[in-house]
ChimeraX commands (.cxc) that place a marker at each C-alpha (Angstrom):
marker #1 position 0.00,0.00,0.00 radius 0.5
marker #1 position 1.76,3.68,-0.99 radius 0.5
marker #1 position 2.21,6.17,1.37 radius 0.5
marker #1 position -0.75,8.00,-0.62 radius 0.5
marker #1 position -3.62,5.63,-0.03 radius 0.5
marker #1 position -2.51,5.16,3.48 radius 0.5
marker #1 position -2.96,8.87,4.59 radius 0.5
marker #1 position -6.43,8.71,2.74 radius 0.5
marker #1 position -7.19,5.90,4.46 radius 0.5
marker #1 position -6.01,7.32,8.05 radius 0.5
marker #1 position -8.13,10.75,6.71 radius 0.5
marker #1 position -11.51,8.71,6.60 radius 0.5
marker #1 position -10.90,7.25,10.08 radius 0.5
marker #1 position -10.59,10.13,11.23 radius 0.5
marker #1 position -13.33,11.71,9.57 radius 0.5
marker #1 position -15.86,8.36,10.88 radius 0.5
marker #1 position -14.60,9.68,14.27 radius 0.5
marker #1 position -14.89,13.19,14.36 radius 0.5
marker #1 position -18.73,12.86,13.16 radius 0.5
marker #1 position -19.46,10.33,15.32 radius 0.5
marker #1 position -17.88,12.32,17.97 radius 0.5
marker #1 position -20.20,15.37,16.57 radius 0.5
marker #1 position -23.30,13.56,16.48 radius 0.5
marker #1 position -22.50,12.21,19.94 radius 0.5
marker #1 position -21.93,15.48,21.62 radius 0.5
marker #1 position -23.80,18.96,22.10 radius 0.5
marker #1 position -21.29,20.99,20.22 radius 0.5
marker #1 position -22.42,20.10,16.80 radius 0.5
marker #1 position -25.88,21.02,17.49 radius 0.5
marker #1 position -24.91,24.20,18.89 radius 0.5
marker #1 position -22.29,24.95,16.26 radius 0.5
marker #1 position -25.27,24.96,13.61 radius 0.5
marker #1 position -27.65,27.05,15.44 radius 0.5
marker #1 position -24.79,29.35,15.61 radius 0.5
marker #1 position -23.99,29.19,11.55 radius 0.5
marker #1 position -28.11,29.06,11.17 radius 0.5
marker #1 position -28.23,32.80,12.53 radius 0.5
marker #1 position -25.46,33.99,11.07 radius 0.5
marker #1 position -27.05,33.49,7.56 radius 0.5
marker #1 position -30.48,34.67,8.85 radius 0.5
marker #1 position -28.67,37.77,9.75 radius 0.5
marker #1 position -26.29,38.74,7.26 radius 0.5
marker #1 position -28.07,39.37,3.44 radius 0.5
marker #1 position -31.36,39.13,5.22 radius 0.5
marker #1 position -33.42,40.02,1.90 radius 0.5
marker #1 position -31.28,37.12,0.29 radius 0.5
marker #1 position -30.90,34.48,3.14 radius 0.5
marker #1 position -34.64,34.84,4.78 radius 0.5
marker #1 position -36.32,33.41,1.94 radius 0.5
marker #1 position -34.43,30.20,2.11 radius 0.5
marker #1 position -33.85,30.33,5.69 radius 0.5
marker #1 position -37.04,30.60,6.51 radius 0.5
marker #1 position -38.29,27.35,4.87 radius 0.5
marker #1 position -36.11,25.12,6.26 radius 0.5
marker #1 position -37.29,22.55,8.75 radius 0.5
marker #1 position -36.33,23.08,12.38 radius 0.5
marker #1 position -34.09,20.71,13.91 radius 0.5
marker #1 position -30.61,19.68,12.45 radius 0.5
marker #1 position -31.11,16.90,9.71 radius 0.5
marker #1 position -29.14,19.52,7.25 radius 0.5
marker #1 position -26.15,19.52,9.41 radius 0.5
marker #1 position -26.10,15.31,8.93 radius 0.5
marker #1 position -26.24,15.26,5.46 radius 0.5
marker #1 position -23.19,17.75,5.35 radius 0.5
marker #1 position -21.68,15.86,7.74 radius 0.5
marker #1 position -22.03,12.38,6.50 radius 0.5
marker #1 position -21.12,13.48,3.41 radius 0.5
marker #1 position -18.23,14.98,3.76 radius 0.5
marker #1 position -17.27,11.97,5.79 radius 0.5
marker #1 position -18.37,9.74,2.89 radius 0.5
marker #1 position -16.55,11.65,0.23 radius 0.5
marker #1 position -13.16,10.84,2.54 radius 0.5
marker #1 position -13.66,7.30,2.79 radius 0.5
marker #1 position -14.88,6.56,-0.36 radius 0.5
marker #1 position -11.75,8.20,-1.88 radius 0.5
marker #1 position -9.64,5.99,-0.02 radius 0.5
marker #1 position -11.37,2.86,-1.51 radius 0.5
marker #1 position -9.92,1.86,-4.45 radius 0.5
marker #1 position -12.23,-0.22,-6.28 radius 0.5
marker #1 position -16.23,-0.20,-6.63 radius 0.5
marker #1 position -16.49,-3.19,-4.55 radius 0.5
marker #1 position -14.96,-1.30,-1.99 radius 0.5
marker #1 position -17.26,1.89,-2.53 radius 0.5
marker #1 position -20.10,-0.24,-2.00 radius 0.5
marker #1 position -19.02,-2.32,1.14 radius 0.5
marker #1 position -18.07,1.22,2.58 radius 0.5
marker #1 position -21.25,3.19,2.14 radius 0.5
marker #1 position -23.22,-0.12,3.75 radius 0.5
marker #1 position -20.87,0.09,6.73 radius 0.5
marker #1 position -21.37,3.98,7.05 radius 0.5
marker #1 position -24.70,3.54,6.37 radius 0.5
marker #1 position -24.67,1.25,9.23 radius 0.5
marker #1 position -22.72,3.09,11.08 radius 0.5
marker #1 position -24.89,6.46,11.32 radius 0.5
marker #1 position -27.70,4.45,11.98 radius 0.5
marker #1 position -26.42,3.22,15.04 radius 0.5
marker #1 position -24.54,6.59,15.92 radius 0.5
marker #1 position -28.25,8.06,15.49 radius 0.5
marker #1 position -29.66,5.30,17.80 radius 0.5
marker #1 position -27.05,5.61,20.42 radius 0.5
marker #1 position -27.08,9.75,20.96 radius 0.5
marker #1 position -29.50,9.43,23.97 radius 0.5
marker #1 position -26.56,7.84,25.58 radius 0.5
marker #1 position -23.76,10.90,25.37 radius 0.5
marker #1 position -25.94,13.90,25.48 radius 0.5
marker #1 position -28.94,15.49,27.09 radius 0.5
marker #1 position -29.39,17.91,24.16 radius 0.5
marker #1 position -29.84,15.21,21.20 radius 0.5
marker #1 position -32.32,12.60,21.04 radius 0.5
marker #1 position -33.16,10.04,17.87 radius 0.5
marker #1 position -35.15,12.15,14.97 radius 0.5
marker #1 position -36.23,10.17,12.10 radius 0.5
marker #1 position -35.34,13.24,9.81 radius 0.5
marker #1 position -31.67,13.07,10.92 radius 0.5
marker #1 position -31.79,9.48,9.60 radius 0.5
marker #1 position -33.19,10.43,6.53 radius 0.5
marker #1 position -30.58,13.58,6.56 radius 0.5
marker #1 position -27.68,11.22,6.81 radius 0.5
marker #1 position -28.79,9.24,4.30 radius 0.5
marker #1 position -29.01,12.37,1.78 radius 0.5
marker #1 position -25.67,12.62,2.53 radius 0.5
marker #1 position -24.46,9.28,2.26 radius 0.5
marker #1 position -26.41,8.12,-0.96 radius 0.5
marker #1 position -26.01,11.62,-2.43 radius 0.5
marker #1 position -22.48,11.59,-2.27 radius 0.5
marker #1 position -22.02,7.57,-3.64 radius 0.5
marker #1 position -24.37,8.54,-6.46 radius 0.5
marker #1 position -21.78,11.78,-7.11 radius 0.5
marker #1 position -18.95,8.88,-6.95 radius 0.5
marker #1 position -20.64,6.72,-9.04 radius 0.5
marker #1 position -21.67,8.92,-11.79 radius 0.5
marker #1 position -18.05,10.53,-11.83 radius 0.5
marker #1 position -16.13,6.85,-11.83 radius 0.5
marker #1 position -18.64,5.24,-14.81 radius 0.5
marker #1 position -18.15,8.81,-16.96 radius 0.5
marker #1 position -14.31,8.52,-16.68 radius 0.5
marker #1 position -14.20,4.68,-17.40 radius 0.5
marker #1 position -12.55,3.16,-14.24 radius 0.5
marker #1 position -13.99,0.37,-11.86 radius 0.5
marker link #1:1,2 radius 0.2
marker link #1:2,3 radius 0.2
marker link #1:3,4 radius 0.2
marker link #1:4,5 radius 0.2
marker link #1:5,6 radius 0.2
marker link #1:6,7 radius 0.2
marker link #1:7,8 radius 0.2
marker link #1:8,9 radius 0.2
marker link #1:9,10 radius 0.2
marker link #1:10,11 radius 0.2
marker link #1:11,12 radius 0.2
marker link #1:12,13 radius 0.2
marker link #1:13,14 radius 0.2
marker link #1:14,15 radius 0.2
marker link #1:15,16 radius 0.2
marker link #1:16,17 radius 0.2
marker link #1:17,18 radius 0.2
marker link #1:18,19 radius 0.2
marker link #1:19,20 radius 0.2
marker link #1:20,21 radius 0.2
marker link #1:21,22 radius 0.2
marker link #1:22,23 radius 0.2
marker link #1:23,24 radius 0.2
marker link #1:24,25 radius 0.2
marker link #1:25,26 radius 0.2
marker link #1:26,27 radius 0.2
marker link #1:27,28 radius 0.2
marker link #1:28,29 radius 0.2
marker link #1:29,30 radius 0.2
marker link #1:30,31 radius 0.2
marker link #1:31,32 radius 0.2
marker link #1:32,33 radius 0.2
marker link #1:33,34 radius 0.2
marker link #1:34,35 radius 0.2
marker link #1:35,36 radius 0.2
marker link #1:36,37 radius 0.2
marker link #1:37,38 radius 0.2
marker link #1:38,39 radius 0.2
marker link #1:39,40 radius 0.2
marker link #1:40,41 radius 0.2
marker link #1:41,42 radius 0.2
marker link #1:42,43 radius 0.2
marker link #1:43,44 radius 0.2
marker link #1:44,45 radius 0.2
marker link #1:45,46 radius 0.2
marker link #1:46,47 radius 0.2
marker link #1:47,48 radius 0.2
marker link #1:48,49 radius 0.2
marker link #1:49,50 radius 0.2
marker link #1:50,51 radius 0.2
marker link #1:51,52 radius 0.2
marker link #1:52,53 radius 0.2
marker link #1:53,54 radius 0.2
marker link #1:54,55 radius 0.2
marker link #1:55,56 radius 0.2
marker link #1:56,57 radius 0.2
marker link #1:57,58 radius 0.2
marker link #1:58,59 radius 0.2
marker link #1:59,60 radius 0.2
marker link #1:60,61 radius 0.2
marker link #1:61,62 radius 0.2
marker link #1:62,63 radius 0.2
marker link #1:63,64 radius 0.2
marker link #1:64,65 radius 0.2
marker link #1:65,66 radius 0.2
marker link #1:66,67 radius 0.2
marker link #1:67,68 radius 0.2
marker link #1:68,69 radius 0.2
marker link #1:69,70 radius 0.2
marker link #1:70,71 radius 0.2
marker link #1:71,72 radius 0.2
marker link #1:72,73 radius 0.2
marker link #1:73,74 radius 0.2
marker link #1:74,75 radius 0.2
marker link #1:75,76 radius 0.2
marker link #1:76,77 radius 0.2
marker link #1:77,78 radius 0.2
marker link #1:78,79 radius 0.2
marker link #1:79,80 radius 0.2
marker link #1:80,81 radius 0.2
marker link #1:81,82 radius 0.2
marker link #1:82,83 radius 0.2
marker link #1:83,84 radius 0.2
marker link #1:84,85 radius 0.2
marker link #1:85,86 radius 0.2
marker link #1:86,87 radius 0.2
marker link #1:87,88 radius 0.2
marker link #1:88,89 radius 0.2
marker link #1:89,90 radius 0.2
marker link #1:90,91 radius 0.2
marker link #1:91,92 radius 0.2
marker link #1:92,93 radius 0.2
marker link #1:93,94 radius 0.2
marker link #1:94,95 radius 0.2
marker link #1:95,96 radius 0.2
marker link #1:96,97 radius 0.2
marker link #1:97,98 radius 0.2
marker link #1:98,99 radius 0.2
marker link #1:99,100 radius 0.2
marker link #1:100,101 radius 0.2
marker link #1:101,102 radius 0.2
marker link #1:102,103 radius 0.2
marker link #1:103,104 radius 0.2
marker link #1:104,105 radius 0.2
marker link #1:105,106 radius 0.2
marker link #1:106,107 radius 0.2
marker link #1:107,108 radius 0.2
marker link #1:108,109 radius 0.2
marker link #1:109,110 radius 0.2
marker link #1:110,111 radius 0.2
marker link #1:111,112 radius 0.2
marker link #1:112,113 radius 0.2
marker link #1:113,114 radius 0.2
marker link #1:114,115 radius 0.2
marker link #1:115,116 radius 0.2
marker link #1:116,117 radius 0.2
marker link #1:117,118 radius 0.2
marker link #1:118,119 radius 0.2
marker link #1:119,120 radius 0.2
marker link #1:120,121 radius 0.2
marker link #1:121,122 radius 0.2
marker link #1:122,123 radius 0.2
marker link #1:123,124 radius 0.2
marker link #1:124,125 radius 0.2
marker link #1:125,126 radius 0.2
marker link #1:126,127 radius 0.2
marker link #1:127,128 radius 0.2
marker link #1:128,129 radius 0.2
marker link #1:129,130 radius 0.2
marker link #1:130,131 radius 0.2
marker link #1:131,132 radius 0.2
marker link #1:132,133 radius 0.2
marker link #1:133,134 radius 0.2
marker link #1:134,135 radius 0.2
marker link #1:135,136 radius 0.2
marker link #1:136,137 radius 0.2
marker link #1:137,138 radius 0.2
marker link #1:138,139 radius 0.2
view
């Protein structure tokens, strides 16, 4: 294994860690009320409209998350077999980290639209891979 697939590899552990850690703690939560306002407040005329219509709650936040996560590991797999093994086990993964949150925090409790949230971001994101990989011709 190079030196270059290794650090991608160590890159999308640590990115399965630091959102689990996220959706296992209050900071996240907090951290995207805090980003929520900001656009509320700055280019109100702009921002409101959109702002406005979005659901309360955080199920946003877990696609972003999830998907950035997914984009890491998925670039460390190599081959579509790979892709495919690693979106079931993150799939998995969130389900359980979704399931579990009563345990680490008072703030966060199990919301069936953060399920659905990280699965926006994990499907989106494999579809993204998917389409890109067939286009260019590789496995």
């Amino acid at each position: 294994m190079t030196a270059h697939v290794r650090l991608k590899r160590v890159l999308a552990a640590g990115a399965i860690a630091v959102t689990t850690s996220l959706m296992w703690s209050d900071t996240a939560i907090l951290w995207w009320s805090n980003i929520v306002s900001f656009f509320l407040r700055v280019n109100y005329e702009a921002t409101t409209s959109v702002m406005s219509h979005r659901q309360s709650g955080d199920a946003d936040l877990h696609a972003v998350l999830w998907g950035v996560t997914a984009t890491l590991v998925l670039l460390a797999c190599t081959t579509r077999p790979q892709r495919l093994w690693a979106i079931v086990f993150l799939g998995t993964w969130s389900v359980f980290v979704e399931m579990s949150q009563p345990w680490f925090t008072e703030l966060r409790s199990r919301q069936a639209t953060d399920l659905i949230g990280n699965a926006i971001g994990l499907v989106g994101i494999f579809a993204i891979f998917e389409f890109v990989t067939r286009r260019r011709g590789h496995n």
